[in-house]
N, CA, C and O atoms as a GROMACS GRO file, in nm:
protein
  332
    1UNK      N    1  -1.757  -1.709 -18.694
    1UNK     CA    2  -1.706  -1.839 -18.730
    1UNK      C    3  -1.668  -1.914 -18.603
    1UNK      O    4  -1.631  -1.853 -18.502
    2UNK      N    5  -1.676  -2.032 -18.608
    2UNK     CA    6  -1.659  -2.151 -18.504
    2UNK      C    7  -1.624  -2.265 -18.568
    2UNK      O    8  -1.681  -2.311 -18.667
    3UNK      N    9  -1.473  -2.338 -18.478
    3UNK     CA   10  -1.442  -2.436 -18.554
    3UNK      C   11  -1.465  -2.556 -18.401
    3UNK      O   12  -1.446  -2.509 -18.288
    4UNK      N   13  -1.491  -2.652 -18.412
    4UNK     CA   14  -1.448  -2.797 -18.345
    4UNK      C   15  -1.286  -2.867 -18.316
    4UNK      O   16  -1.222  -2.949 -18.382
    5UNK      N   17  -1.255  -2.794 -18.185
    5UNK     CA   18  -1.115  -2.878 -18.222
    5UNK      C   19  -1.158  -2.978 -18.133
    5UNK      O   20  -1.269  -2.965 -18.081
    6UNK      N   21  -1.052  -3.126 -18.092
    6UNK     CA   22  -1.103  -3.167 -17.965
    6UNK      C   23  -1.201  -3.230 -17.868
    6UNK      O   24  -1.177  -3.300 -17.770
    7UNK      N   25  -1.373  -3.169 -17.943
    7UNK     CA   26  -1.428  -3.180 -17.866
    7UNK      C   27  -1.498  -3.034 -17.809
    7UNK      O   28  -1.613  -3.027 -17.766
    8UNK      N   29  -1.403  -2.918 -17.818
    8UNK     CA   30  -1.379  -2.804 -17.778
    8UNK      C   31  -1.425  -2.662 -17.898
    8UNK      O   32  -1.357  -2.626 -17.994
    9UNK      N   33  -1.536  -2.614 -17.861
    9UNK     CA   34  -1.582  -2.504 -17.961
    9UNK      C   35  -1.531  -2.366 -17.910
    9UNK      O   36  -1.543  -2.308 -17.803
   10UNK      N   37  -1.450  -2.327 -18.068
   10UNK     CA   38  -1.371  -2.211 -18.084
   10UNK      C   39  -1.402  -2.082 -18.145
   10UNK      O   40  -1.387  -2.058 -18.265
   11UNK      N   41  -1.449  -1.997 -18.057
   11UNK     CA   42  -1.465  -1.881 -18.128
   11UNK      C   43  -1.402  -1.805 -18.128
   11UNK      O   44  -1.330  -1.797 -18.029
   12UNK      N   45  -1.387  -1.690 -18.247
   12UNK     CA   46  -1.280  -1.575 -18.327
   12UNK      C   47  -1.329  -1.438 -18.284
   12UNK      O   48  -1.450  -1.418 -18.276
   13UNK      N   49  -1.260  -1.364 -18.261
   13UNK     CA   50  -1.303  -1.213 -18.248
   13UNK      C   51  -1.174  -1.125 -18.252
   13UNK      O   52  -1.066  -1.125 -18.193
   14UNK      N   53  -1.237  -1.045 -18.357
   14UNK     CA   54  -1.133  -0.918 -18.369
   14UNK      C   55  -1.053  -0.968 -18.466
   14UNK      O   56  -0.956  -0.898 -18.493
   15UNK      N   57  -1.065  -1.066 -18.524
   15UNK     CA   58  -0.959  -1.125 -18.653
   15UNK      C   59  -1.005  -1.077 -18.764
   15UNK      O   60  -1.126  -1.061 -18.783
   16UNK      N   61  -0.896  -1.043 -18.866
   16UNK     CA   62  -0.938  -0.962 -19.011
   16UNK      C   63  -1.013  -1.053 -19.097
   16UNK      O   64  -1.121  -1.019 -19.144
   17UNK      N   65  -0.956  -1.174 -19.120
   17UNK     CA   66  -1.006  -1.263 -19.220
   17UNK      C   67  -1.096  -1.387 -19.132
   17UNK      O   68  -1.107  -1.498 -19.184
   18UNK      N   69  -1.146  -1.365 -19.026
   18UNK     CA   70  -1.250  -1.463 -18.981
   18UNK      C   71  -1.344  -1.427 -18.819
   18UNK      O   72  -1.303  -1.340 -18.743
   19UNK      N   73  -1.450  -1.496 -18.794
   19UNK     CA   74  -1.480  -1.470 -18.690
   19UNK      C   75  -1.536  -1.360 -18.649
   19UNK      O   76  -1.556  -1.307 -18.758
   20UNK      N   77  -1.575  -1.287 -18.572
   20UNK     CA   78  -1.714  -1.204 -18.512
   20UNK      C   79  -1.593  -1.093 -18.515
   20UNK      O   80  -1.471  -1.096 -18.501
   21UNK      N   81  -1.725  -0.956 -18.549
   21UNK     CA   82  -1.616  -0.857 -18.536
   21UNK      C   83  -1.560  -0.769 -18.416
   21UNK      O   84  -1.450  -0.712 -18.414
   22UNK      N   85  -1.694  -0.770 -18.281
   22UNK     CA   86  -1.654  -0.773 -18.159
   22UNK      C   87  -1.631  -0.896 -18.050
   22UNK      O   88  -1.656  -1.011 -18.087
   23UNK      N   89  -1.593  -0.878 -17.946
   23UNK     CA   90  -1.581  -0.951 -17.857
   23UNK      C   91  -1.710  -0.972 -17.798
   23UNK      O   92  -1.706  -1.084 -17.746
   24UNK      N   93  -1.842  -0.911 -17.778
   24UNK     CA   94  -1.936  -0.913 -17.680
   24UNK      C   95  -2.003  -1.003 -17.823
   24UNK      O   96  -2.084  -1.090 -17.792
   25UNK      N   97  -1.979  -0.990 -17.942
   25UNK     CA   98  -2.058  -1.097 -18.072
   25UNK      C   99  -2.043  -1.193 -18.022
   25UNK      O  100  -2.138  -1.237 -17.957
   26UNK      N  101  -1.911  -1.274 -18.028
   26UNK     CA  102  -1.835  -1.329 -17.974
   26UNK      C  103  -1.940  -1.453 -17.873
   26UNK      O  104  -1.999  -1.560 -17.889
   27UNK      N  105  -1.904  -1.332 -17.748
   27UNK     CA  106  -1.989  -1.388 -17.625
   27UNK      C  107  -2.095  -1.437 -17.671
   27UNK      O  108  -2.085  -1.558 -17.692
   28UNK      N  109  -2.167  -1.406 -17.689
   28UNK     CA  110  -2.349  -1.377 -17.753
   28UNK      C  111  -2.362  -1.520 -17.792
   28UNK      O  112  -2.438  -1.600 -17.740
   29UNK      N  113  -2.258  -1.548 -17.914
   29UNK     CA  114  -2.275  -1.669 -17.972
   29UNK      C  115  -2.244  -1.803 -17.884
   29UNK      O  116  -2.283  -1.919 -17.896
   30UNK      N  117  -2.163  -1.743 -17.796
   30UNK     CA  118  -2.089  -1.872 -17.738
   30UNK      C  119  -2.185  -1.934 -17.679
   30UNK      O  120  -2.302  -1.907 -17.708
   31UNK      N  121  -2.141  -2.059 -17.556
   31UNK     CA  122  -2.203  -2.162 -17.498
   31UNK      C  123  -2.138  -2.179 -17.389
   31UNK      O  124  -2.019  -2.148 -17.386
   32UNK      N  125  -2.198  -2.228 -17.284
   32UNK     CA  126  -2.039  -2.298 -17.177
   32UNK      C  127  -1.972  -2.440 -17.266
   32UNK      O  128  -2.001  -2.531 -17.344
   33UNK      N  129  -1.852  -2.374 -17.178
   33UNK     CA  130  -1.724  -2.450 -17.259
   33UNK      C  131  -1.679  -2.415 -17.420
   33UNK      O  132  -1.606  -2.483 -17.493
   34UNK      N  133  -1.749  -2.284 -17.452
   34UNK     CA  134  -1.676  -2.249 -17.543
   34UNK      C  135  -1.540  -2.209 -17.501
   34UNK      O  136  -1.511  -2.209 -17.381
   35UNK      N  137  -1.480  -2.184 -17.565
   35UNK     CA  138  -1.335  -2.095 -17.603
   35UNK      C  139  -1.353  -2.003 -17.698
   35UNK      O  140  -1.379  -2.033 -17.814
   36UNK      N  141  -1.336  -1.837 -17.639
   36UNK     CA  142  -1.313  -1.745 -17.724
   36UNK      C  143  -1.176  -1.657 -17.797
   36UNK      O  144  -1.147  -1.570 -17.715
   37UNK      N  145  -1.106  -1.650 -17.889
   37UNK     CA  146  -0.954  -1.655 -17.897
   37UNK      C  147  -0.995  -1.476 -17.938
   37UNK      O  148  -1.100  -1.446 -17.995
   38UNK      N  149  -0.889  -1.371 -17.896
   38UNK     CA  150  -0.929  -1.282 -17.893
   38UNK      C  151  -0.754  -1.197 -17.995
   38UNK      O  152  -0.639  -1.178 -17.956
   39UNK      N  153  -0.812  -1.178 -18.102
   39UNK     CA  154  -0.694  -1.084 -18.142
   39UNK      C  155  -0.602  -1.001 -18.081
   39UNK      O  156  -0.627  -0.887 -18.043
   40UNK      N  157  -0.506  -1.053 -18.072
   40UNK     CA  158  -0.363  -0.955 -18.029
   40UNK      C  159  -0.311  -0.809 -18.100
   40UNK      O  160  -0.334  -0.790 -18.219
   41UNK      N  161  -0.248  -0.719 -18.028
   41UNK     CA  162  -0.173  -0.634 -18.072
   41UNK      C  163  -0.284  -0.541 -18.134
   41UNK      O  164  -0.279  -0.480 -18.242
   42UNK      N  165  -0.408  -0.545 -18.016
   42UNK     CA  166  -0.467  -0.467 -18.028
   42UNK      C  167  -0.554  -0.412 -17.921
   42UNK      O  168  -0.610  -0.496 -17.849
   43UNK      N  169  -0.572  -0.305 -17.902
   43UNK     CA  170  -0.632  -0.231 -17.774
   43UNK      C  171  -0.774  -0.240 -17.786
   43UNK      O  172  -0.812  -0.194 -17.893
   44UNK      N  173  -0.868  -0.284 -17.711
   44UNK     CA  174  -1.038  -0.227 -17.707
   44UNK      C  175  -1.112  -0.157 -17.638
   44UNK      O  176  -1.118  -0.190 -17.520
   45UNK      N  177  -1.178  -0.063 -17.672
   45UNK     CA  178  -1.210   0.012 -17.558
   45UNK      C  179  -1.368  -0.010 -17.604
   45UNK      O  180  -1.430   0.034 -17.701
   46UNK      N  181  -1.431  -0.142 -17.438
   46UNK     CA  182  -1.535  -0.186 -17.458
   46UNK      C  183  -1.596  -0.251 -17.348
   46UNK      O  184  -1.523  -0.338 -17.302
   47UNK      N  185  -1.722  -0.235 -17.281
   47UNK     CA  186  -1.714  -0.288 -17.178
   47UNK      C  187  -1.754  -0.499 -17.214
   47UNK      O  188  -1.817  -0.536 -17.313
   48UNK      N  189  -1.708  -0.579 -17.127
   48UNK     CA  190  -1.793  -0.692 -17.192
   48UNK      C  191  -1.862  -0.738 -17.072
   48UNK      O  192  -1.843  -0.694 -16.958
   49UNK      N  193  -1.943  -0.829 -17.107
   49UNK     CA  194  -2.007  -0.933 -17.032
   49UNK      C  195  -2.024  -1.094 -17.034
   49UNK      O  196  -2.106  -1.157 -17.101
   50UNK      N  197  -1.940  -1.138 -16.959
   50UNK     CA  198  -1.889  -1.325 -16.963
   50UNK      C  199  -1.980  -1.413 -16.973
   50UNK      O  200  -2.028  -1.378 -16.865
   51UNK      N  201  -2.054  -1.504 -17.007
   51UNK     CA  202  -2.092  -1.557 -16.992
   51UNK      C  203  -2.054  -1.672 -16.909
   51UNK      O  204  -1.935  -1.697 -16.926
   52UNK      N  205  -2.119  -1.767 -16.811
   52UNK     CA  206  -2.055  -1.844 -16.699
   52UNK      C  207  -2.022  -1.968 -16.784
   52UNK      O  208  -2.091  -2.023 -16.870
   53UNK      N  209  -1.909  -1.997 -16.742
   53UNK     CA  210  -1.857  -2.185 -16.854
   53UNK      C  211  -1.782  -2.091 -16.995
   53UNK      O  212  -1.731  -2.171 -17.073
   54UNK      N  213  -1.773  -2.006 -17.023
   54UNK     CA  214  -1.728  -1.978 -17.173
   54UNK      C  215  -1.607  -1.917 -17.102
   54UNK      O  216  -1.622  -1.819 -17.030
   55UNK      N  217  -1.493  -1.970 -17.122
   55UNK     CA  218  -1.317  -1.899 -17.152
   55UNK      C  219  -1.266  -1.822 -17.262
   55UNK      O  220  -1.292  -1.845 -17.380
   56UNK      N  221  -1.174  -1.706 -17.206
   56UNK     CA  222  -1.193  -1.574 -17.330
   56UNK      C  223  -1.028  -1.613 -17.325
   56UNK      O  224  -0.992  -1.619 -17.208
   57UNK      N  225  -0.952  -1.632 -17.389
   57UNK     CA  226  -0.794  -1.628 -17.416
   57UNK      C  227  -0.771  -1.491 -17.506
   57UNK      O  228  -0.863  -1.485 -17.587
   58UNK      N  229  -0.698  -1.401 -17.517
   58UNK     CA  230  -0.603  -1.310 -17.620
   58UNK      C  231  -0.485  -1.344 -17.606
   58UNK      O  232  -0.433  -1.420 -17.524
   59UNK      N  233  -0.419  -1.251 -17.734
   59UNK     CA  234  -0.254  -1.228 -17.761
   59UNK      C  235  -0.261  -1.318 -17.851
   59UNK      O  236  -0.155  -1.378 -17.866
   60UNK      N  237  -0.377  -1.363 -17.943
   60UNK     CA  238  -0.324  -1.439 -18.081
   60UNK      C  239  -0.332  -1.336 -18.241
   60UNK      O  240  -0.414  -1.248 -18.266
   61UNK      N  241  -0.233  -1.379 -18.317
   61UNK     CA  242  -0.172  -1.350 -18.403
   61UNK      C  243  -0.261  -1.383 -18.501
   61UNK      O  244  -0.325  -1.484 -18.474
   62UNK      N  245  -0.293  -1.319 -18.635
   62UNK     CA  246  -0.398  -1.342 -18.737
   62UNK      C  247  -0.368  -1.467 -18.803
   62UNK      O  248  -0.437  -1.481 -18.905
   63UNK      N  249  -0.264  -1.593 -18.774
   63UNK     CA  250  -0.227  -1.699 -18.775
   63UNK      C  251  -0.283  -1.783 -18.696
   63UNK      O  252  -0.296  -1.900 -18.732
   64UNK      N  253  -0.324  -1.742 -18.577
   64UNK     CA  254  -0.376  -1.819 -18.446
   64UNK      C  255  -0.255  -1.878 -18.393
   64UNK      O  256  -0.254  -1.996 -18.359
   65UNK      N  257  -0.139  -1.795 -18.382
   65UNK     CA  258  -0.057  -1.866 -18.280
   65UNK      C  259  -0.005  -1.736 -18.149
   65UNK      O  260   0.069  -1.640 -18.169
   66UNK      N  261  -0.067  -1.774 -18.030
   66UNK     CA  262  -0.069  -1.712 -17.931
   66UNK      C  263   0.113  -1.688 -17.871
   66UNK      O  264   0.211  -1.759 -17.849
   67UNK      N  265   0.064  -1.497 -17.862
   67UNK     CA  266   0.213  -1.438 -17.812
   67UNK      C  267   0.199  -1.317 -17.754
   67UNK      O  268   0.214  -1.215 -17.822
   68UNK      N  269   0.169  -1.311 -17.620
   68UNK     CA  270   0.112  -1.193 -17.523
   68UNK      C  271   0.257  -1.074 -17.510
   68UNK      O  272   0.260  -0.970 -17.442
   69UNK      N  273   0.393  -1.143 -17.616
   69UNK     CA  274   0.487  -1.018 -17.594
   69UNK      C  275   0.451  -0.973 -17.692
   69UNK      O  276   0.396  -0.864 -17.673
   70UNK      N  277   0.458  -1.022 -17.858
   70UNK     CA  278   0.462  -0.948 -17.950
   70UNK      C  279   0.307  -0.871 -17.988
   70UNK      O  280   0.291  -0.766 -18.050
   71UNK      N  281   0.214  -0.952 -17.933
   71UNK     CA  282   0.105  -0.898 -17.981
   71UNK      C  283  -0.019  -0.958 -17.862
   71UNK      O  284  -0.091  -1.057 -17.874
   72UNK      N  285  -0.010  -0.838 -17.722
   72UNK     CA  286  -0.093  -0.864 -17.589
   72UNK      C  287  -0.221  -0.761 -17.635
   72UNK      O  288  -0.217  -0.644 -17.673
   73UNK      N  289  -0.322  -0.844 -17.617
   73UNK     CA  290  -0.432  -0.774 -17.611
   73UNK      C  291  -0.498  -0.720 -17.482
   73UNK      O  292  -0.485  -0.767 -17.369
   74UNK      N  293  -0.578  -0.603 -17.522
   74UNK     CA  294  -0.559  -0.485 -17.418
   74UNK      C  295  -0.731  -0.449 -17.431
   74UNK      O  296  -0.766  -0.400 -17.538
   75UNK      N  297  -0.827  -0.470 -17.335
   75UNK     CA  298  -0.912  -0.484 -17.324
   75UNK      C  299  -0.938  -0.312 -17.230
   75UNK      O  300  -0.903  -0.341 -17.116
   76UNK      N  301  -0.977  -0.173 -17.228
   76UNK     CA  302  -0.999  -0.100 -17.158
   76UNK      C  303  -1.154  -0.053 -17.139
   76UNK      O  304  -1.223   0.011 -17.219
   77UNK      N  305  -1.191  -0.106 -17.000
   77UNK     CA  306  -1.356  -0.085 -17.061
   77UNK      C  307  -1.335  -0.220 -16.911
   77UNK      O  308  -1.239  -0.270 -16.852
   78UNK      N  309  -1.507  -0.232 -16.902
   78UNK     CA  310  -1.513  -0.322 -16.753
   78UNK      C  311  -1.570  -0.441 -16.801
   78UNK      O  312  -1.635  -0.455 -16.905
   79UNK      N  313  -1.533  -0.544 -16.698
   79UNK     CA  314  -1.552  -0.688 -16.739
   79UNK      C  315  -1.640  -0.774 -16.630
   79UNK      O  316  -1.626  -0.827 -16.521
   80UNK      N  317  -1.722  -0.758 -16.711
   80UNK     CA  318  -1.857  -0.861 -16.582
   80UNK      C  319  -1.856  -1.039 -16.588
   80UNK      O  320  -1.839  -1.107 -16.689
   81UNK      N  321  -1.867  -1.061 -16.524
   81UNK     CA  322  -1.898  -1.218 -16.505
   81UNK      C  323  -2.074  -1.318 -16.468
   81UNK      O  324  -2.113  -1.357 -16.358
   82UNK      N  325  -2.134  -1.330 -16.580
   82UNK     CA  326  -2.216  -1.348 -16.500
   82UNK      C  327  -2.223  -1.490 -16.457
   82UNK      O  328  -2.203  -1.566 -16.552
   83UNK      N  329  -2.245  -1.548 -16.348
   83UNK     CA  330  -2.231  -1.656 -16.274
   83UNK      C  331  -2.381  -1.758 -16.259
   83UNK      O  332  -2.379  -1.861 -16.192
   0.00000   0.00000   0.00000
């Protein structure tokens, strides 16, 4: 799932009730200048790969309101960039 806020395309990952069920889906789908919002208060053990122009944010709440104390997402696994 992808919503339009802004101007600004939003993609979901790792959320129960919406959005891709990994993070590298996620990627795949995106675009530059997407935004990817990444479920909190949860650990992954996964490697990914960035796409260049697409921003990955975590620590959001199955509400979508971002909180890296109560619920920091934890990515273990390596993170490429491709440029």
């Amino acid at each position: 799932m992808a919503e339009v806020i802004n101007g600004i395309r939003y993609l979901y990952a790792g959320f129960d009730n919406c959005g891709y069920s990994t993070i590298q889906a996620a990627i795949a789908a995106a675009v530059s200048g997407n935004r990817i919002l990444i479920r909190g208060g949860r650990s992954y053990s996964v490697d990914i790969t960035v796409k260049n122009g697409v921003s990955i944010y975590g620590g959001y709440n199955e509400n979508g309101i971002q909180d890296f104390i109560a619920g920091p997402t934890v990515i273990n696994g390596r993170i490429t960039a491709n440029a």
